[in-house]
C-alpha positions as a printed Julia matrix, in Angstrom:
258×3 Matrix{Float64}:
  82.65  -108.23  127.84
  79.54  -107.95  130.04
  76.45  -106.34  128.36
  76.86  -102.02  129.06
  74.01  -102.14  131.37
  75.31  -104.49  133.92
  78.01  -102.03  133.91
  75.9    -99.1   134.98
  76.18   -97.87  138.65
  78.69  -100.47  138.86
  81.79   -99.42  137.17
  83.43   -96.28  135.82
  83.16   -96.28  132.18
  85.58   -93.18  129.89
  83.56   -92.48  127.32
  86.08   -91.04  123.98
  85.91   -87.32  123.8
  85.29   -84.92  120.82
  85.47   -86.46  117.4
  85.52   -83.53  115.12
  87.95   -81.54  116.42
  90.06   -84.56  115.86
  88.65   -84.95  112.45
  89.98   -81.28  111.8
  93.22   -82.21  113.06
  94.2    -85.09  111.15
  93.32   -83.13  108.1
  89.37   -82.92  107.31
  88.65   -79.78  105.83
  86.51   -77.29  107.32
  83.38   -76.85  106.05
  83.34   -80.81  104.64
  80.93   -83.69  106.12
  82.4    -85.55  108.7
  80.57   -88.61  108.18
  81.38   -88.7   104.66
  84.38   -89.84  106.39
  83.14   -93.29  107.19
  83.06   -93.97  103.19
  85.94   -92.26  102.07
  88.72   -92.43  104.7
  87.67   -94.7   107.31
  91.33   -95.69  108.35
  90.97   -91.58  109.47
  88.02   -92.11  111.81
  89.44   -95.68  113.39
  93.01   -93.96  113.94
  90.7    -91.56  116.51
  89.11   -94.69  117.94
  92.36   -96.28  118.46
  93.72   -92.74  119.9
  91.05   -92.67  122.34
  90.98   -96.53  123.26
  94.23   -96.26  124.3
  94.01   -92.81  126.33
  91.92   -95.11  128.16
  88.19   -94.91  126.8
  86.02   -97.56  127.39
  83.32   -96.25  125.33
  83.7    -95.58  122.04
  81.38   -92.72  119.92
  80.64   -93.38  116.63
  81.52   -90.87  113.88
  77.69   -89.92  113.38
  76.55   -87.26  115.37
  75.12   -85.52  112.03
  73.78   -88.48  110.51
  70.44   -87.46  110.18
  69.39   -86.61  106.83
  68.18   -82.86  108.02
  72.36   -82.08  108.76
  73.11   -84.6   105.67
  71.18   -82.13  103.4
  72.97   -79.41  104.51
  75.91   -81.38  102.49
  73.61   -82.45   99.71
  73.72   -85.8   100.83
  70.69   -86.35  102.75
  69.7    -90.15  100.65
  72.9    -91.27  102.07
  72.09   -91.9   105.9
  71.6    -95.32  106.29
  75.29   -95.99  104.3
  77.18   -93.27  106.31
  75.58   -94.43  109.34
  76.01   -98.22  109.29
  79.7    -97.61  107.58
  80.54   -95.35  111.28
  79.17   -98.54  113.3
  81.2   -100.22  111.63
  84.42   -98.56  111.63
  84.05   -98.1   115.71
  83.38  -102.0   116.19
  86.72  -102.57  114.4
  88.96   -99.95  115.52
  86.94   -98.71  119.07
  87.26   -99.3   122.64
  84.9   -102.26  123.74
  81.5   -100.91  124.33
  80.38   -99.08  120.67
  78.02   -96.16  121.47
  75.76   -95.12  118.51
  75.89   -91.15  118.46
  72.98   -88.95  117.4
  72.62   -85.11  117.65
  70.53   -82.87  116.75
  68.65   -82.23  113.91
  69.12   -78.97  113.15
  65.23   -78.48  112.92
  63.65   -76.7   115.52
  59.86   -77.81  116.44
  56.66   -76.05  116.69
  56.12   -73.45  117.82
  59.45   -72.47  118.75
  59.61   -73.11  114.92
  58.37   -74.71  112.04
  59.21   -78.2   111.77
  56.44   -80.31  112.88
  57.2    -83.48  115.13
  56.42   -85.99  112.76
  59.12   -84.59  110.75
  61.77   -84.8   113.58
  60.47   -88.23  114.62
  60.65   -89.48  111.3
  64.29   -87.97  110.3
  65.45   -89.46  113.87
  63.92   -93.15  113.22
  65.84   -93.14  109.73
  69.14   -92.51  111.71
  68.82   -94.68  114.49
  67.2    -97.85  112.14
  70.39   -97.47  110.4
  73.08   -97.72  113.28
  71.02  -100.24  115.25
  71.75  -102.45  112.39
  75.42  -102.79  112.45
  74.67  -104.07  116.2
  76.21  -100.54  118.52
  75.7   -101.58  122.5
  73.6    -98.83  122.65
  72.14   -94.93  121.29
  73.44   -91.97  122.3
  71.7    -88.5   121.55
  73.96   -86.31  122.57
  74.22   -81.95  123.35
  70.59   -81.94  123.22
  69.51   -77.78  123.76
  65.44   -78.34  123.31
  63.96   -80.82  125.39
  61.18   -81.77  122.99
  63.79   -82.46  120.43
  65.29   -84.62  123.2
  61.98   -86.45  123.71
  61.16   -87.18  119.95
  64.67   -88.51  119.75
  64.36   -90.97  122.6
  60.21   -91.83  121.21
  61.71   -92.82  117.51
  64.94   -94.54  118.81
  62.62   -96.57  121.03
  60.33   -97.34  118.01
  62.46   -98.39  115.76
  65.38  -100.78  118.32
  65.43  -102.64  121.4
  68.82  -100.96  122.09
  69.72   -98.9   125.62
  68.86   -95.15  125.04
  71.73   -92.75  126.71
  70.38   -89.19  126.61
  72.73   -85.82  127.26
  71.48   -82.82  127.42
  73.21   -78.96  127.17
  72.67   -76.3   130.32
  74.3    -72.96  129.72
  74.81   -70.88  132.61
  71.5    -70.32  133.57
  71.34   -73.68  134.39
  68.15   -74.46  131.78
  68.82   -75.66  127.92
  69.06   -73.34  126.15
  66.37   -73.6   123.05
  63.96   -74.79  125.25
  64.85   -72.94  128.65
  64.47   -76.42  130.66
  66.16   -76.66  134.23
  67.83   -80.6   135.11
  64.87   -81.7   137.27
  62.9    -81.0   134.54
  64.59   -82.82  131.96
  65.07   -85.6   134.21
  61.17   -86.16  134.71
  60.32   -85.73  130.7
  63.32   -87.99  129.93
  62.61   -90.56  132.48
  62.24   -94.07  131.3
  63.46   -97.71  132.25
  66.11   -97.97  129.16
  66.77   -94.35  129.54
  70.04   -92.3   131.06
  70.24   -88.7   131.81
  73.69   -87.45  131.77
  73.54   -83.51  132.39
  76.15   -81.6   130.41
  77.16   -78.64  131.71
  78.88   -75.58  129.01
  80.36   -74.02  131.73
  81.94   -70.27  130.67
  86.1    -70.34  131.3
  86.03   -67.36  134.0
  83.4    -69.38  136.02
  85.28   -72.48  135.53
  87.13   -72.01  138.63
  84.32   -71.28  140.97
  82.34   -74.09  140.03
  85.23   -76.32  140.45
  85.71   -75.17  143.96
  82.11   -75.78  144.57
  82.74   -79.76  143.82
  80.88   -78.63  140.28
  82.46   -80.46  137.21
  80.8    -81.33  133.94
  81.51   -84.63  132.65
  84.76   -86.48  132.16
  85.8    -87.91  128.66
  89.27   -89.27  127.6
  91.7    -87.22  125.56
  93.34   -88.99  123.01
  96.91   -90.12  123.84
  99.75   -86.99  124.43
  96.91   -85.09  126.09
  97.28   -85.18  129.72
  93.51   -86.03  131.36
  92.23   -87.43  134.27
  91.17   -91.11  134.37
  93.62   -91.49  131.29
  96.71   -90.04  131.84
 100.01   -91.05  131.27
 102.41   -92.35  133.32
 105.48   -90.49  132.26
 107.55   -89.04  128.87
 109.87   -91.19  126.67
 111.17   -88.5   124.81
 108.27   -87.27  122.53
 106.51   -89.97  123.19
 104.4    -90.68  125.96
 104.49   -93.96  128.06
 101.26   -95.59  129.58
 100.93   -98.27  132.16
  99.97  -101.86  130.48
  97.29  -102.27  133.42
  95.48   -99.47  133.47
  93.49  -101.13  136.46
  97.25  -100.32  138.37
  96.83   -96.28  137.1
  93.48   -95.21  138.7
  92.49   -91.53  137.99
  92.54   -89.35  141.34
  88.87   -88.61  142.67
């Protein structure tokens, strides 16, 4: 399998969809740490990898989007990152699609002087994270549904202190078209964010009624595979078998219409 970045502006990689909501469905409880999940019920967490790999993902996300040990302590478990971190690295590499993508969200602190936490304190609680899932050897970072584009920045400054590993960035816009913490428009974002090992991917939360008018415009947020007996784009199925559904063995035979 080539190396992700000689992949980049070459192919089309399907990166998996939402974790957590698949989490919930399979039986996680609400209001219960997601990562814990990694320790305790792994076979959960690589039954949504498989799910995905075979909807036709070619990137898989790790199971650690609140890793850090700000979200961890919300569970009382913020001395555990580096176990629940490395354990979802782990689980994806075994049960994921080919390319593992390390997954890192926010904090849940919000930095001077928008608020009180101080950017040492970010910096530092992001390093811990990433050290830990650049360990188990992901193909690369991904902070993810960033809304504050300093919190955005000290992510990408600690992951880049702490690994040599590719740095995918995505940020939030809400209908004004600027993040919303931080009130930041895409060029903007872009220019802060820009760096050789660093990719921008703009994420869009685009309200239902306006749904349809931006998709008239040629406006779409990004695509991500839906596990399989979801019908999506660039993995969908080739036809029912009952209550089961069928997909093509080559999915290079089943390309998604554009």
């Amino acid at each position: 399998m080539p190396d992700i970045t000689m992949r980049l502006g070459r192919d089309v990689l399907v990166v998996e969809g939402a974790m957590g909501t698949m989490l919930q469905r399979a039986g996680l409880p609400a209001g219960e740490c997601p990562e814990l999940l990694n320790i305790t019920a792994p076979e959960m967490v690589g039954q949504v990898h498989r799910l995905y790999a075979l909807a036709g993902a070619d990137c898989c996300v790790t199971n650690t989007f609140g890793g850090s040990a700000p979200k961890l302590a919300e569970y009382r478990m913020g001395d555990r990152v580096e176990e629940l971190n490395r354990a979802g690295v782990r689980v994806a590499k075994r049960d994921g699609a080919a390319h593992v993508l390390a997954d890192v969200g926010p904090t849940g602190l919000v930095l001077e002087p928008l608020g009180s936490a101080t950017f040492e304190e970010v910096f530092s609680a992001f390093a811990e994270q990433v050290r830990a899932l650049a360990a188990e050897g992901p193909d690369a970072i991904l902070i993810e549904t960033m809304t504050d584009i300093a919190e955005a920045r000290c992510a990408v400054l600690a992951a880049k202190s702490v690994c040599d590993l590719p740095v995918f960035v995505t940020c939030t816009f809400g209908l004004s078209g600027r993040m919303d913490l931080s009130g930041t428009d895409p060029e903007t974002a872009a220019v802060v964010l820009e760096d050789g090992r660093v990719l921008l991917r703009l994420d869009p939360r685009v309200h239902r009624r306006d749904r349809g008018r931006r998709r008239r415009q040629g406006l779409r947020g990004r695509r991500r595979s839906r596990p399989a007996g979801h019908r999506a784009r660039g993995a969908s199925p080739r036809g029912d078998a009952g209550s089961r559904v069928a997909y093509p063995r080559d999915r290079r035979a089943h390309q998604p219409n554009r």
